[in-house]
N, C-alpha and C positions, 0 to 999 in steps of 0.2 A: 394948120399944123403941117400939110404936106408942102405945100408952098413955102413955106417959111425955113424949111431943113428941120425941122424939129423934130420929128420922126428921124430920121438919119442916127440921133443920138441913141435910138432904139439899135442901131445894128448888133450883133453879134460879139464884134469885136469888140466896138466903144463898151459895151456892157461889162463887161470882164474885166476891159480897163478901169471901169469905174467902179465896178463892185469893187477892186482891189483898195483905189483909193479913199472910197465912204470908210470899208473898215477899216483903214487905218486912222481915221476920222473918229473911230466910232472908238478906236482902243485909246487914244490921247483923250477923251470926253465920253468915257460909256455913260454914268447918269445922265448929264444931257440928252445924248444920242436916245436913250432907251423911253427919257421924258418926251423929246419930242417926238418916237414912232409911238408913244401911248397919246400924246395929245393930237396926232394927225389923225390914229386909228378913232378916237372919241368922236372928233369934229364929222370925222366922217359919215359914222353911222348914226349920231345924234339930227343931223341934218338929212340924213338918206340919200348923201351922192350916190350916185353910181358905181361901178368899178370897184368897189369894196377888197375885192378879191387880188386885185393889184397889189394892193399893199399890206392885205394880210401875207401874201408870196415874198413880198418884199420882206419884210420881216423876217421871212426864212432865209432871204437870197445874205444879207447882210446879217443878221444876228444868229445864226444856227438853226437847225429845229429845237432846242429846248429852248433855250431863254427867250425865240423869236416868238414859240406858240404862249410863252407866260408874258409873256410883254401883248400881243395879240387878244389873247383874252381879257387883259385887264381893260387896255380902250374899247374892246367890242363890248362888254360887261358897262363899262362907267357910261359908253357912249348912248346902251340901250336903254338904261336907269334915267338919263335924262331926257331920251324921246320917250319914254312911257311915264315918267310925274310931269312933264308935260302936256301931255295928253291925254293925262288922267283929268288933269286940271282944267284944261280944256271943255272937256269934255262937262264938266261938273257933275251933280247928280241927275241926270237924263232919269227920265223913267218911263217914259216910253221905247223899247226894244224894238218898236215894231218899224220906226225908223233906222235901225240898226244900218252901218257898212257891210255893202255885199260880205265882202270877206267875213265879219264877226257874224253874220249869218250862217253863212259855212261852217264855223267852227262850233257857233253857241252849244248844240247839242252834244258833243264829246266834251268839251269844257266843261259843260254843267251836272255828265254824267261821271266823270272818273276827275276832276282839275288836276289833281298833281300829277297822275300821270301822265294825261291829254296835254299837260302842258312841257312835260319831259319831250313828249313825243316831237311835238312843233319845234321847240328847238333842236334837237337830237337830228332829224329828217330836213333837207335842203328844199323839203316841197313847196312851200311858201315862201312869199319874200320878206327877208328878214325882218324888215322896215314894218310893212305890214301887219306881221302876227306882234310886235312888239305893240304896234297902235289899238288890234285889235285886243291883246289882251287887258290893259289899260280900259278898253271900254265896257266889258266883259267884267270889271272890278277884281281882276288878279287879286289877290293881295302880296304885296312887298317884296316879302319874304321868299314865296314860290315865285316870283316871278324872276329875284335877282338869284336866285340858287339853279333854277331849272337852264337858265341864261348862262351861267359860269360853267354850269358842270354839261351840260347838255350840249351848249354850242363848242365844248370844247374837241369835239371828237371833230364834227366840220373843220373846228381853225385850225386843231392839230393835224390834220390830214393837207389842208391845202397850203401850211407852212412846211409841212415838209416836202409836197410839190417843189414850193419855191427856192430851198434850198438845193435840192436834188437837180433842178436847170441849172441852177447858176455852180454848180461843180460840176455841171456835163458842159457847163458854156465854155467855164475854162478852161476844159482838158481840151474841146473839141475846137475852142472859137466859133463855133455854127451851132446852126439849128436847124435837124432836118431829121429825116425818118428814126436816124440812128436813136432816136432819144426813148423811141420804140422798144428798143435791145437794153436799155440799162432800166435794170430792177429798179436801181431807188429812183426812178422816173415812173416807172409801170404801177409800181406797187399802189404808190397815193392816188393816181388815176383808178385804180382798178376798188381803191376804198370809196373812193365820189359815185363810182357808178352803185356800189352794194347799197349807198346812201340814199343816193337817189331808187332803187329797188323797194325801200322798205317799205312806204305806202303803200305798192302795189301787194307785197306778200300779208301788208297787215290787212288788207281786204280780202287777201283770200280766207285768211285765217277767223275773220267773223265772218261774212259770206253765209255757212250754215246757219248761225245765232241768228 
């Protein structure tokens, strides 16, 4: 990719130019446009690329924060539904735990003491990886219901947060053409930064909070 210029079309400038011309793209074909950032967000996460966070941002950068984080959440939502009845399936009825995944290890014991909240908690919290707790909960035998409810309403505060990061660049991109400290000084840049960090906090506050217990 560096070799190639492809990176180049990441500049600053080209960015702003192109966010102009997506959303013009986007208001001549919004269902399209809106179908294919939910079937890119599904493939995504059903598969466990990488980079996730790319284009849940993008979805802000190009579709606003509201309709970016309702369009975000449905492909995060349809994309997690099909990597965990996959893996459920997968999986089959296992009935030995004692082979369990490191990670459902980790988790067994709060999952099997409180589930719906333990499972609120996992998606709510960036502490694990998404992929992951979606596998592990699938083996752990979630059932359905909490698992597609806890996924829609829980992961919504992370996608809502980090779609409105990405809106918030891409109207500092514009105004400014750059990217550099100044992004620092503007709230609606500071703000969703400063919500990722409280996110990531919560584990540690929830451990002080039992700690006594």
């Amino acid at each position: 990719m560096f070799f190639s210029g492809v990176l180049d079309r990441f500049a600053p400038a080209h960015l702003a130019a192109e966010q102009t011309r997506l959303q013009a793209l986007i208001g001549e074909r919004p269902i399209l446009s809106a179908l294919a950032h939910i079937g890119a967000i599904t493939l995504g996460i059903a598969t466990g690329l990488p980079g996730m966070v790319v284009l849940i941002m993008a979805g802000g950068m190009l579709f606003g924060v509201v309709t970016g984080a309702l369009l975000n959440i449905v492909g995060v939502t349809i994309g997690a539904l099909v990597l965990f009845l996959a893996s459920r399936r997968a999986f089959g009825d296992h009935g030995d735990d004692n082979k369990a995944p490191g990670l459902v290890s980790r988790l067994r014991d709060g999952y099997l003491a409180q589930p719906v909240s333990y499972t609120f908690f996992l998606r709510l919290v960036p502490f694990f990886p998404f992929g992951g707790v979606t596998v592990a909960l699938a083996w752990l035998r979630c059932p359905l219901w909490l698992f597609v409810t806890a996924t829609a309403i829980g992961g919504f505060a992370m996608t809502g947060i980090e779609t409105w990061l990405g809106a918030s660049l891409a109207k500092n991109i514009g105004t400014n053409k750059a990217i550099g400290t100044d992004l620092l000084h503007d709230p609606q840049v500071l703000w969703p930064m400063i919500g990722l960090v409280l996110l990531a906090l919560v584990p540690i506050a929830v451990n002080k909070l039992r700690a006594p217990k």
